[in-house]
LOVEX-219686 format. One record per atom (N, C-alpha, C): residue in three letters; x, y negated, z negated. Coordinates in steps of 0.2 Angstrom, whole numbers, padded with zeros to 4 digits, always signed. Atoms other than C-alpha are relative to their C-alpha. Example, Ala and Ser with C-alpha at 12.3 -4.5 7.8 and 13.67 -1.06 7.14 Angstrom:
% LOVEX-219686
ALA+0004+0006+0000;ALA+0062+0022-0039;ALA+0004-0006+0000;SER-0004+0006+0001;SER+0068+0005-0036;SER-0004-0005-0003;
END
This chain:
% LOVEX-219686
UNK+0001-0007+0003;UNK+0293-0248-0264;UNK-0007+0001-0003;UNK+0006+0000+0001;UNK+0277-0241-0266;UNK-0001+0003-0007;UNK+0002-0001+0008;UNK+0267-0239-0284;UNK-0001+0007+0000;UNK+0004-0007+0000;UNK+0265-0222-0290;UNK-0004+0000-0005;UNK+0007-0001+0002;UNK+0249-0215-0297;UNK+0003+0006-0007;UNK-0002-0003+0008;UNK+0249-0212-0316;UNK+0000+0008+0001;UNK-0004-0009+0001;UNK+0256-0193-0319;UNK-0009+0001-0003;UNK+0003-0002+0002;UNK+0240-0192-0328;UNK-0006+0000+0003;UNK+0006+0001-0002;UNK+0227-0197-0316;UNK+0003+0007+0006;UNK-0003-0005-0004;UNK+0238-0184-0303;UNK-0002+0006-0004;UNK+0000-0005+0002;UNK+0237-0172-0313;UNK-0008+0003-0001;UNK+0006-0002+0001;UNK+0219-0173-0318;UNK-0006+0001+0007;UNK+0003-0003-0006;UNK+0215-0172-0297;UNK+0001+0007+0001;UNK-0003-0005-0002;UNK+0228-0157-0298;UNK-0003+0005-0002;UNK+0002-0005+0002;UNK+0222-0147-0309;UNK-0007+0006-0001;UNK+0007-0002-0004;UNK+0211-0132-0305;UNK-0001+0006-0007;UNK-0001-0004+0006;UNK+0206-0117-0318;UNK+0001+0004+0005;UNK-0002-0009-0002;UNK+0210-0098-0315;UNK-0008+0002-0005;UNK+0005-0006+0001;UNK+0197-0085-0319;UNK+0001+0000-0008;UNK+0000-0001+0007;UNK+0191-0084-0336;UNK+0004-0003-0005;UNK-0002+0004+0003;UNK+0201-0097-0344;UNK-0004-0003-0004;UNK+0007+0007+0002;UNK+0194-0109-0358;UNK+0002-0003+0001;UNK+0002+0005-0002;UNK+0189-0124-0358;UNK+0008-0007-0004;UNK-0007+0005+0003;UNK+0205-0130-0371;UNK+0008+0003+0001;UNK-0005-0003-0004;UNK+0217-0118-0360;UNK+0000-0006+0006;UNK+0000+0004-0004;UNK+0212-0132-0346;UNK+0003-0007-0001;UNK-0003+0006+0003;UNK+0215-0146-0356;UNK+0007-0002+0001;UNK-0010+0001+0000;UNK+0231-0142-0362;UNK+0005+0002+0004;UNK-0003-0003-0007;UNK+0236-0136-0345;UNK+0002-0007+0003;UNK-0001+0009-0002;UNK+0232-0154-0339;UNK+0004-0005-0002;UNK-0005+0005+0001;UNK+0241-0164-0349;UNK+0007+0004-0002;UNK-0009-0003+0000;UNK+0257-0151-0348;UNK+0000-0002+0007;UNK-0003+0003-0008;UNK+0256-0155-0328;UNK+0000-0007-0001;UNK+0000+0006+0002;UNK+0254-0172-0334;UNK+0008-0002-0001;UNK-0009+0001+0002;UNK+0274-0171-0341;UNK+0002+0003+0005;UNK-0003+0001-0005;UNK+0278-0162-0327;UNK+0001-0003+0004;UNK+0000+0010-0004;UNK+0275-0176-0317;UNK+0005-0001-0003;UNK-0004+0001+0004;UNK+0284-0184-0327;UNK+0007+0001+0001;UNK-0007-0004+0001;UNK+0299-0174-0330;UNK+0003+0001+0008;UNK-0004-0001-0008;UNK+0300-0170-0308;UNK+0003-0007-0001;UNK-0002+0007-0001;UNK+0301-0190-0308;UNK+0006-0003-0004;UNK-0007+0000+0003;UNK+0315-0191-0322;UNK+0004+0002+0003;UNK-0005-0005+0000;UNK+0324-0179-0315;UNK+0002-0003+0008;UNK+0000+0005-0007;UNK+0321-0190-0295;UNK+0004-0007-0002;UNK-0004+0006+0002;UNK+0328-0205-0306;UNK+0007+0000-0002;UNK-0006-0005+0002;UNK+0343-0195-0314;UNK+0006+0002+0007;UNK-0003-0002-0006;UNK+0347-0190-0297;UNK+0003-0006+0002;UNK+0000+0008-0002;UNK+0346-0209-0290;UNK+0008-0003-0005;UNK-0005+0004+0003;UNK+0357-0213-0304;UNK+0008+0001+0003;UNK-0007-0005-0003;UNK+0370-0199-0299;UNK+0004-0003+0006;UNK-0002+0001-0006;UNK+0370-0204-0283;UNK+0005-0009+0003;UNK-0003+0006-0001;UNK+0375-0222-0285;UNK+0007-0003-0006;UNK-0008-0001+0003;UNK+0390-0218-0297;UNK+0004-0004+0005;UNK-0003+0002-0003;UNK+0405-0231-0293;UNK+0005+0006+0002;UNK-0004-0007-0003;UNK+0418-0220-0285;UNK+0005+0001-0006;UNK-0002-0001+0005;UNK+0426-0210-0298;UNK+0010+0002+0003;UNK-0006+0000-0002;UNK+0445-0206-0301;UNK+0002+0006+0006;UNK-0001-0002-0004;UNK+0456-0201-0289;UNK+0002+0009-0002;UNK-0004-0007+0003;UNK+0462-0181-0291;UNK+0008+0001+0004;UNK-0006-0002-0001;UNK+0480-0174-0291;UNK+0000+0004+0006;UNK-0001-0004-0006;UNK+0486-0164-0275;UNK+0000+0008-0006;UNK-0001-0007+0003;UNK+0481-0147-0284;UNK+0001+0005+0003;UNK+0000-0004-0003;UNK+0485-0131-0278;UNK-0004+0006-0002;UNK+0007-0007+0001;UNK+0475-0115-0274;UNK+0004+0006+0003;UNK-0003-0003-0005;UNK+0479-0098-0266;UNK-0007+0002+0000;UNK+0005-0003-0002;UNK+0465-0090-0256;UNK+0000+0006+0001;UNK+0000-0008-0001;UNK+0460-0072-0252;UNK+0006+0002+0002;UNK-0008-0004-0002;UNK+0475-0070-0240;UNK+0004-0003-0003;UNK-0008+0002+0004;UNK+0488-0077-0252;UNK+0002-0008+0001;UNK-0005+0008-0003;UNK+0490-0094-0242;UNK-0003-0004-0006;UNK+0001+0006+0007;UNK+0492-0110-0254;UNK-0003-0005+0004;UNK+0003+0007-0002;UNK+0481-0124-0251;UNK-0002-0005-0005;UNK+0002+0008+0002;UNK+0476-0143-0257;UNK-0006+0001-0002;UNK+0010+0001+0001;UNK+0459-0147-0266;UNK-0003-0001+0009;UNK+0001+0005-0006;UNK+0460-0159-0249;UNK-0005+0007+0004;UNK+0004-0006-0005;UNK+0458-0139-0239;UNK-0004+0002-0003;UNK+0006-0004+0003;UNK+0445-0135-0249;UNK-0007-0002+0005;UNK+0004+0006-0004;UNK+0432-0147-0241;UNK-0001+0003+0009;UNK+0002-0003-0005;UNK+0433-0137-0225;UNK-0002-0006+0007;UNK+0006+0007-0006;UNK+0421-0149-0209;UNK-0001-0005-0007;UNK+0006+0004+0003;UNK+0413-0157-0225;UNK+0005-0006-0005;UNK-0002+0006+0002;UNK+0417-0174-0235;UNK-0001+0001-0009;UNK+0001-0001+0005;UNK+0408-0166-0250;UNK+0003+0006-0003;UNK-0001-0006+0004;UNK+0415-0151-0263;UNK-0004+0001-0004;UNK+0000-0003+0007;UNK+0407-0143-0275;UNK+0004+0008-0002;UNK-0004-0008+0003;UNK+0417-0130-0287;UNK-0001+0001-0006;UNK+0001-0005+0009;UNK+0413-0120-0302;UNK+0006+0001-0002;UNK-0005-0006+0003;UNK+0426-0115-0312;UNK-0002+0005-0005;UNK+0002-0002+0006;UNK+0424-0101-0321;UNK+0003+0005-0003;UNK-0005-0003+0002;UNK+0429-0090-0334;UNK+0003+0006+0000;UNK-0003-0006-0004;UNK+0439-0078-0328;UNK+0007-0001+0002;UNK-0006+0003+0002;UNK+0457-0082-0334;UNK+0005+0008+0001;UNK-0003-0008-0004;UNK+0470-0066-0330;UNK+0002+0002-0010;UNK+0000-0001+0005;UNK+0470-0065-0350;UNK-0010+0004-0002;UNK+0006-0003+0001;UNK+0451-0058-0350;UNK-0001+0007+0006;UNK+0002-0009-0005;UNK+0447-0038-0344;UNK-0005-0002+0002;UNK+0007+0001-0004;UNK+0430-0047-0339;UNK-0002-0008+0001;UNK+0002+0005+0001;UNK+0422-0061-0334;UNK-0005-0003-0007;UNK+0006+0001+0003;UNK+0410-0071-0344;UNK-0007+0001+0001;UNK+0006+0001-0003;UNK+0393-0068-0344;UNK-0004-0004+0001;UNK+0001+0005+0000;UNK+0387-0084-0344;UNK+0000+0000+0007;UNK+0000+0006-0008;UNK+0395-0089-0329;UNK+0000+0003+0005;UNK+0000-0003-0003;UNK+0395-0074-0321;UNK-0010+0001+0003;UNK+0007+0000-0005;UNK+0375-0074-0320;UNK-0002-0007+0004;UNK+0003+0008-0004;UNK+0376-0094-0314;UNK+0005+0001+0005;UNK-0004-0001-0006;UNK+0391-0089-0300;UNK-0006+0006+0004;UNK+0006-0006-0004;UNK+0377-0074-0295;UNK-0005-0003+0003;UNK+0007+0006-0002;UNK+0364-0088-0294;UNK+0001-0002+0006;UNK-0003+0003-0006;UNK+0374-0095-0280;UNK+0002+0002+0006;UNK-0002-0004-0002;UNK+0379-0082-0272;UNK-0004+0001+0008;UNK+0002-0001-0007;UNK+0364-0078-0259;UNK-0001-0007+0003;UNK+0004+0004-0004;UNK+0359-0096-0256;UNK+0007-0004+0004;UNK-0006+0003-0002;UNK+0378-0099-0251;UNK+0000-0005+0007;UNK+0000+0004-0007;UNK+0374-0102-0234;UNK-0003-0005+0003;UNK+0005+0004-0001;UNK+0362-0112-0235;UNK+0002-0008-0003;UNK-0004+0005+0003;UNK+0372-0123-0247;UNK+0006-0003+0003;UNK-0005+0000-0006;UNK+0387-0122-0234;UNK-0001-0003+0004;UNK+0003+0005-0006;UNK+0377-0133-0221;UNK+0001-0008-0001;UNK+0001+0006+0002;UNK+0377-0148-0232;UNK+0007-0002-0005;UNK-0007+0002+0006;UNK+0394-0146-0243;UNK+0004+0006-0001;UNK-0005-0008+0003;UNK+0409-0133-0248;UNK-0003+0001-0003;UNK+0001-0002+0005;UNK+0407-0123-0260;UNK+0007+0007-0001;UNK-0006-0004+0001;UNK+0420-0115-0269;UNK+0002+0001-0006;UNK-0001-0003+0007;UNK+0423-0104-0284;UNK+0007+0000-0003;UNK-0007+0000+0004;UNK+0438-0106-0295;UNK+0003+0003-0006;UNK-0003-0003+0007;UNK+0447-0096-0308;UNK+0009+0000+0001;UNK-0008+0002+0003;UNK+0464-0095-0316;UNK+0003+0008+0003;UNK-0002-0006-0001;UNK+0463-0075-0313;UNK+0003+0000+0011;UNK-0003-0002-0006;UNK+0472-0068-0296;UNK-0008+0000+0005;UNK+0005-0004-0004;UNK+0461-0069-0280;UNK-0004+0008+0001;UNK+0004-0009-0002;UNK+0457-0050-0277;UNK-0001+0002-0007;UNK+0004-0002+0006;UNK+0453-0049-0296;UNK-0005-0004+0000;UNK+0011+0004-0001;UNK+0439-0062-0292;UNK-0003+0004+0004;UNK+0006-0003-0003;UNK+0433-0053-0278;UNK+0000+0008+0000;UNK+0003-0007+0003;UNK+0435-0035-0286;UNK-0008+0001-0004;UNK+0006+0000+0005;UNK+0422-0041-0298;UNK-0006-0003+0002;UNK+0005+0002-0005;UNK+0413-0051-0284;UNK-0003+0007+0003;UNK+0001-0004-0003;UNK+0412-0036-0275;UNK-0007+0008-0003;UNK+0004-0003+0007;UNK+0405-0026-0291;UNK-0007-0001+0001;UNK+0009+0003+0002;UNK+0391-0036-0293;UNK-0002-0002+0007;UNK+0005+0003-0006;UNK+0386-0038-0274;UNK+0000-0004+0004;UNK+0000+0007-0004;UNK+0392-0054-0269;UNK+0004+0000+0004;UNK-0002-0002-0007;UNK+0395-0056-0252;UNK+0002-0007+0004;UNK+0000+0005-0005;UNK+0395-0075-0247;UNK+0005-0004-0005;UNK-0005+0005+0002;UNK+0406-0084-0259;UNK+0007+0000+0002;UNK-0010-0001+0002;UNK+0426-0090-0258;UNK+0002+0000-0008;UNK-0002+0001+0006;UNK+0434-0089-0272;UNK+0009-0001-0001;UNK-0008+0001+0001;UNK+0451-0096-0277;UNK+0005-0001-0004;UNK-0005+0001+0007;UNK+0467-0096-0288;UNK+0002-0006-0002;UNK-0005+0007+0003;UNK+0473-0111-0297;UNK+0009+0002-0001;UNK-0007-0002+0002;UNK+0492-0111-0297;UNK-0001-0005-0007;UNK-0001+0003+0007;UNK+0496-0116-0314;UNK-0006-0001-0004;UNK+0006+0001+0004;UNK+0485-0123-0326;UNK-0001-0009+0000;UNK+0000+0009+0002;UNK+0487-0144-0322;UNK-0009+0000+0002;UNK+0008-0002-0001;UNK+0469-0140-0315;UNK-0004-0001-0005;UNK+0004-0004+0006;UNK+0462-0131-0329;UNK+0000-0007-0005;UNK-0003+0003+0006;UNK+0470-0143-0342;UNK-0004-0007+0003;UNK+0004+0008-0002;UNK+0465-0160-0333;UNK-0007-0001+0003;UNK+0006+0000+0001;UNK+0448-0157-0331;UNK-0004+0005-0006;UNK+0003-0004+0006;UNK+0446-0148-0348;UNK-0005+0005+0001;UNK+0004-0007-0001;UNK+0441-0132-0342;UNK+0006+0003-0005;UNK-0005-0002+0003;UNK+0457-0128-0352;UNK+0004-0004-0007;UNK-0005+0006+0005;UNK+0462-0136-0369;UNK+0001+0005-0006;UNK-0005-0002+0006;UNK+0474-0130-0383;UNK-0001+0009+0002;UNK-0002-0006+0003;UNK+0472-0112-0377;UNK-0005+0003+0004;UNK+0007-0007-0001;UNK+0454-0108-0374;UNK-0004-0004+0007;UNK+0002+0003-0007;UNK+0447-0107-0357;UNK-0009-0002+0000;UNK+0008+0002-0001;UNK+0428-0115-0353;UNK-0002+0001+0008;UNK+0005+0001-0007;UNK+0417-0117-0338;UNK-0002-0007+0003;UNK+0001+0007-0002;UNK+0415-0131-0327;UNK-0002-0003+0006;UNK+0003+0001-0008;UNK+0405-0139-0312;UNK+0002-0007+0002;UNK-0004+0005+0001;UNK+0414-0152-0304;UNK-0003-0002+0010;UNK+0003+0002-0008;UNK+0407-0163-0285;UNK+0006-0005+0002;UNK-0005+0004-0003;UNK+0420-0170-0276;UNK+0000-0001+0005;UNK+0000+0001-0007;UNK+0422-0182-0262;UNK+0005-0001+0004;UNK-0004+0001-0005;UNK+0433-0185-0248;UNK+0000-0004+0003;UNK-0001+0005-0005;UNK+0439-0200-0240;UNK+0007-0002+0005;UNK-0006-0003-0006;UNK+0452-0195-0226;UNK+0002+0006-0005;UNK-0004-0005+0003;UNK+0467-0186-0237;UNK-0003+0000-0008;UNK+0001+0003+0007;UNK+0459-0194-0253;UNK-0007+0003-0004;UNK+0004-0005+0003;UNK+0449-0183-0267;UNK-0001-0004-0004;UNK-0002+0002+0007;UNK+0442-0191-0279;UNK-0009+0004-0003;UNK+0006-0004+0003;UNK+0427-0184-0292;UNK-0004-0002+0001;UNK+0005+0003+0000;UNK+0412-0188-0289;UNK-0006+0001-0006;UNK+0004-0003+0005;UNK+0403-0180-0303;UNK+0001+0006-0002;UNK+0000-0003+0006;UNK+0406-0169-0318;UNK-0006+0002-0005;UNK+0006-0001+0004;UNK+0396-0159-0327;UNK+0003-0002-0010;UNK-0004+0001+0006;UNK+0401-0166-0346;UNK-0005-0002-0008;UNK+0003+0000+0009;UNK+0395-0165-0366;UNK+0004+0006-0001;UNK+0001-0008+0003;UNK+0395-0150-0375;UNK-0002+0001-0007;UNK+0003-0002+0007;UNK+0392-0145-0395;UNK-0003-0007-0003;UNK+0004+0006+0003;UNK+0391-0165-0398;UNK-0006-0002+0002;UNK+0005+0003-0003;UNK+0378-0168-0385;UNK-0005+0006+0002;UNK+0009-0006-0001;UNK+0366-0154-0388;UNK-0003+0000-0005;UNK+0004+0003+0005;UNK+0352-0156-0399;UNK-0002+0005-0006;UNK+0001-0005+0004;UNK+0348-0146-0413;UNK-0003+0005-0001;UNK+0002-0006-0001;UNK+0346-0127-0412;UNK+0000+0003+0008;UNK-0003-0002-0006;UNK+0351-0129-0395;UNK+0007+0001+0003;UNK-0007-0001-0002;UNK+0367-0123-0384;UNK-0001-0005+0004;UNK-0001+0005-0004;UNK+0375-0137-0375;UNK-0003+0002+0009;UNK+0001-0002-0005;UNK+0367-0136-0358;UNK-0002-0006+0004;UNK-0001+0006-0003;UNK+0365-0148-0341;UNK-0009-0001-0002;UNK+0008+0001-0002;UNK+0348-0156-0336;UNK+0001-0004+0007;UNK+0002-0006+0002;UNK+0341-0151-0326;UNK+0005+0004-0001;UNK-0009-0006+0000;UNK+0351-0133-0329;UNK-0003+0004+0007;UNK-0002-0004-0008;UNK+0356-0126-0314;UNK+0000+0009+0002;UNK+0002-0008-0003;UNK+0354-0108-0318;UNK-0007+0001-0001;UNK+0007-0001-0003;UNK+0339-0100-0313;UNK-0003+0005-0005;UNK+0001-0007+0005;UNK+0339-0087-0327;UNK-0003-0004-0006;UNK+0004+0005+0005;UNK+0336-0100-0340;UNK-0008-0005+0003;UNK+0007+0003-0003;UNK+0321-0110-0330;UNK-0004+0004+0001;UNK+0004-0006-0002;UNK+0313-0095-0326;UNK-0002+0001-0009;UNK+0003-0002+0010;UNK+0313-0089-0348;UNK-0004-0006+0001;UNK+0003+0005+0003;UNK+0307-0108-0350;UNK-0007-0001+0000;UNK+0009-0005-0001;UNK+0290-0102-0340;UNK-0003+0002-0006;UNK+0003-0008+0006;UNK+0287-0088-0354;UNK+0000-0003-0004;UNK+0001+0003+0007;UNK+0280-0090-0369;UNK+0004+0002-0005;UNK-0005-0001+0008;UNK+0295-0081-0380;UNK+0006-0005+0003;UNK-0006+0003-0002;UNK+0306-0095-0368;UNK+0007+0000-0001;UNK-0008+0000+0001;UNK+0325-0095-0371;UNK+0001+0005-0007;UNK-0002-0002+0006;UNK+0326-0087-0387;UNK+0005-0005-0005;UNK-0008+0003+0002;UNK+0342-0092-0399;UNK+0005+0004-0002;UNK-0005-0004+0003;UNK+0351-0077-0401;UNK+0001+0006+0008;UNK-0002-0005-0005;UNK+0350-0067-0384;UNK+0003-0005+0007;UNK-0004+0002-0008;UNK+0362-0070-0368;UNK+0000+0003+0004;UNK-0001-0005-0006;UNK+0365-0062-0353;UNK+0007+0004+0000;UNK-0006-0004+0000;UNK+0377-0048-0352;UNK+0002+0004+0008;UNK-0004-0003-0004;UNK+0388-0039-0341;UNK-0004+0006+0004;UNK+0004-0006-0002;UNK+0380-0023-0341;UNK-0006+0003-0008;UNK+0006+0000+0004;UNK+0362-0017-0348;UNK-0002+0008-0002;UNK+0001-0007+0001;UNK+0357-0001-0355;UNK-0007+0004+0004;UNK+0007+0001-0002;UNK+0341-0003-0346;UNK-0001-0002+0007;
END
């Protein structure tokens, strides 16, 4: 394995100024790309980590209904591919809307579907009736996702998207060895493992709506979220 070149000295080949910057806008530009380094490499190690997970439990034969009504297996979810990923999100037949939250990170995923479709399923999951997911798919534009019912709640409940009542959101990577589904990785913490002043969220976060704020200099805020509909 080859050495890598301190983040620090990388950074100080990388960094070039823009027009009219000063002298202590350069600086501190440099040692911020400094922690990027950094940070991209944590996040190359995290992966690594991920990726070398023992194999996780096995899943229950769960049930789904698709667009046209047929009932299918986690197993038919998986389609050609060995890999799943599935969102569940909020959007339970006890809610007049989705959440906002999951609804701008199911948006997120939306165009790059197909792209993501080459290397793995992908498939959207709520508690609500198919054609109430894609009445409100359709609302907002999206045109490449599946989306599908959970019959019952053994789903919901045993991967704690569902506990005593109230529904959550949940990202879940699952693999496939012949008929056998087992989890390969969960997205899992929440109010315990987030640090003070912040909302429980992944690392990296996978919505793009937040990494984009983290750019700007009024970054995330602590009291505004994304809504449904904007007056503006």
């Amino acid at each position: 394995m080859s050495t890598l070149k301190p983040a620090a000295e990388m950074a100080a080949s990388g960094s070039k100024p823009f027009p009219n910057e000063s002298r202590e806008y350069r600086q501190a530009r440099t040692a911020l790309l400094a922690e990027e380094i950094e940070l991209r490499r944590h996040i190359a190690r995290v992966a690594a980590m991920r990726r070398a997970l023992p194999p996780g439990g096995v899943a229950r034969d769960y049930r789904f209904l698709d667009a046209e009504g047929k009932e299918l297996g986690l197993v038919d979810l998986f389609g050609e591919h060995d890999t799943l990923f599935t969102y569940f999100w909020m959007f339970g037949p006890e809610r007049e809307r989705p959440c906002p939250m999951c609804t701008s990170f199911v948006g997120s995923l939306d165009i790059p579907a197909p792209d993501i479709e080459q290397r793995l399923a992908l498939a959207i999951v709520g508690r609500s009736p198919v054609a109430r997911q894609l009445a409100f798919a359709r609302e907002r534009g999206w045109s490449h996702l599946n989306f599908y019912q959970t019959i019952g709640d053994d789903f919901a409940r045993d991967y704690r998207t569902l506990v005593d009542g109230d529904e959550g959101a949940g990202v879940f990577v699952w693999q496939r060895e012949g008929e056998t589904v087992r989890l390969f990785w969960a997205a899992e913490g929440g109010p315990e493992t987030a640090d003070p002043g912040q909302d429980p969220h992944l690392a990296p976060d996978p919505t793009p709506l937040w990494n984009v704020l983290d750019w700007t200099p009024e970054g995330r805020g602590t009291d505004w979220y994304p809504k449904l509909r904007y007056d503006r």
